[in-house]
N, C-alpha and C positions, 0 to 999 in steps of 0.2 A: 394345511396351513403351517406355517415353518416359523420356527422362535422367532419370538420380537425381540427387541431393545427397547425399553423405556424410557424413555427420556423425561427432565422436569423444565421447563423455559420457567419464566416471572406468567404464571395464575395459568399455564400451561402443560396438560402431558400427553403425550404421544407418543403412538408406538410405531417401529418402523422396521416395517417385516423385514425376516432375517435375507427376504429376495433380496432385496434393494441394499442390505448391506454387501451380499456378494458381490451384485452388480457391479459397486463403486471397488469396491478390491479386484475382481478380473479388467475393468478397466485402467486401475495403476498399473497392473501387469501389463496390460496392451501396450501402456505409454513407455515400463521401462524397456520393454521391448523395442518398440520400435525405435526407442534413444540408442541400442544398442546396437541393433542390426542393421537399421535407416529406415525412411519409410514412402518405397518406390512408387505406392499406389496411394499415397496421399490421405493416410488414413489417420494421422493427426487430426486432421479440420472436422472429423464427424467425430470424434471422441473427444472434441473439444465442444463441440456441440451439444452433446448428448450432456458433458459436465455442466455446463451453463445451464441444462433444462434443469438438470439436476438441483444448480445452486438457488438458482432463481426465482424458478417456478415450483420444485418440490410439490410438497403438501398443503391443503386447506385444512388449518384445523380450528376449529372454535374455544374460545378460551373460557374459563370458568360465569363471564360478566356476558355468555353470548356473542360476543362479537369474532369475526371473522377474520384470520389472520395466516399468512403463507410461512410455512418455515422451508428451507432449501438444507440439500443437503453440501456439504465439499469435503473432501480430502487433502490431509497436506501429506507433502513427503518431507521427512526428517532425517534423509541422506547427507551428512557430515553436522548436523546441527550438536553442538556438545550434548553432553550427559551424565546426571548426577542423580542419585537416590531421593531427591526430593521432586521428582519430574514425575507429576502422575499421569502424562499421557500418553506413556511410554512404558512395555512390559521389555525388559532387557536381559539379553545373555552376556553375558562379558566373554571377551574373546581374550586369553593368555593368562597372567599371573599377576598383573602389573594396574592397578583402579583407581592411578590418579590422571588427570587430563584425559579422562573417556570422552568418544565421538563416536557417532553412528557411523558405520560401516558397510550395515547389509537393513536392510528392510525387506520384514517378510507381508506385514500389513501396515496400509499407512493408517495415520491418525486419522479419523470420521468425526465431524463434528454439523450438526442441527443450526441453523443460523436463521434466527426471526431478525423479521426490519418491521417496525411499526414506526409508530411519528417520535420516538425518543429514543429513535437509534437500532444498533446493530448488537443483539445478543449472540451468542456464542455456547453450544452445550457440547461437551463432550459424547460422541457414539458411541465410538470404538476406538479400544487403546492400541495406538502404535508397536507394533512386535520386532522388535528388533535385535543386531547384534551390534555390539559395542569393544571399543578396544582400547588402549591407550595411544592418544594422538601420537605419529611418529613424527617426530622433527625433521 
């Protein structure tokens, strides 16, 4: 069995094996891939698929009170989004000499984040922090 992540929701914790976090990092790779190269065999529509099962339907976990509840999992990419030292979802290499007006540049993993839906809405935990490199925006 391969490291978890521990996550804490509101009266909620959950572990989510270290499988399913690769899973979702080899499939950001698929997708920058095929953004790059193109994608002749139509393999967007099933890695879009497989993300939604992901987001969606994810996990059954039961929360402290007994009752039953789905967390999903999603990924963002954080490709040009700015970046500043107070950003924890995000682990950053700075690219050059220069640390004012930083912007993501390269992603090596994207941000992972746990998403419960119950009847008061949509929660939000961070998985996995974003790896990135960063540089000073160039005008």
């Amino acid at each position: 069995m391969g490291l978890r992540e521990v996550i804490t929701l509101p009266h909620i914790a959950i572990n989510i094996p270290k499988g399913i976090l690769t899973t979702m990092n080899q499939l950001y790779e698929l997708e920058q891939k095929i953004a790059n190269h193109g994608d002749p065999a139509n393999l967007s529509r099933n890695i879009s698929r497989i993300k939604d099962a992901l987001a969606e339907e994810g996990f059954t976990v039961v929360d402290y009170g007994g009752d039953q509840r789905a967390i999903g999992l999603a990924y963002e990419d954080p490709m040009g989004q700015p970046f500043n030292e107070t950003r924890t979802d995000l682990e950053a290499s700075i690219a050059g000499s220069d640390t004012d007006n930083l912007v993501v540049v390269e992603v090596i993993k994207p941000i992972i984040r746990a998403v419960l839906t119950d009847s008061s809405g949509k929660f939000y935990q961070l998985v996995q922090r974003g790896v990135v490199t960063v540089e000073s925006r160039k005008e």
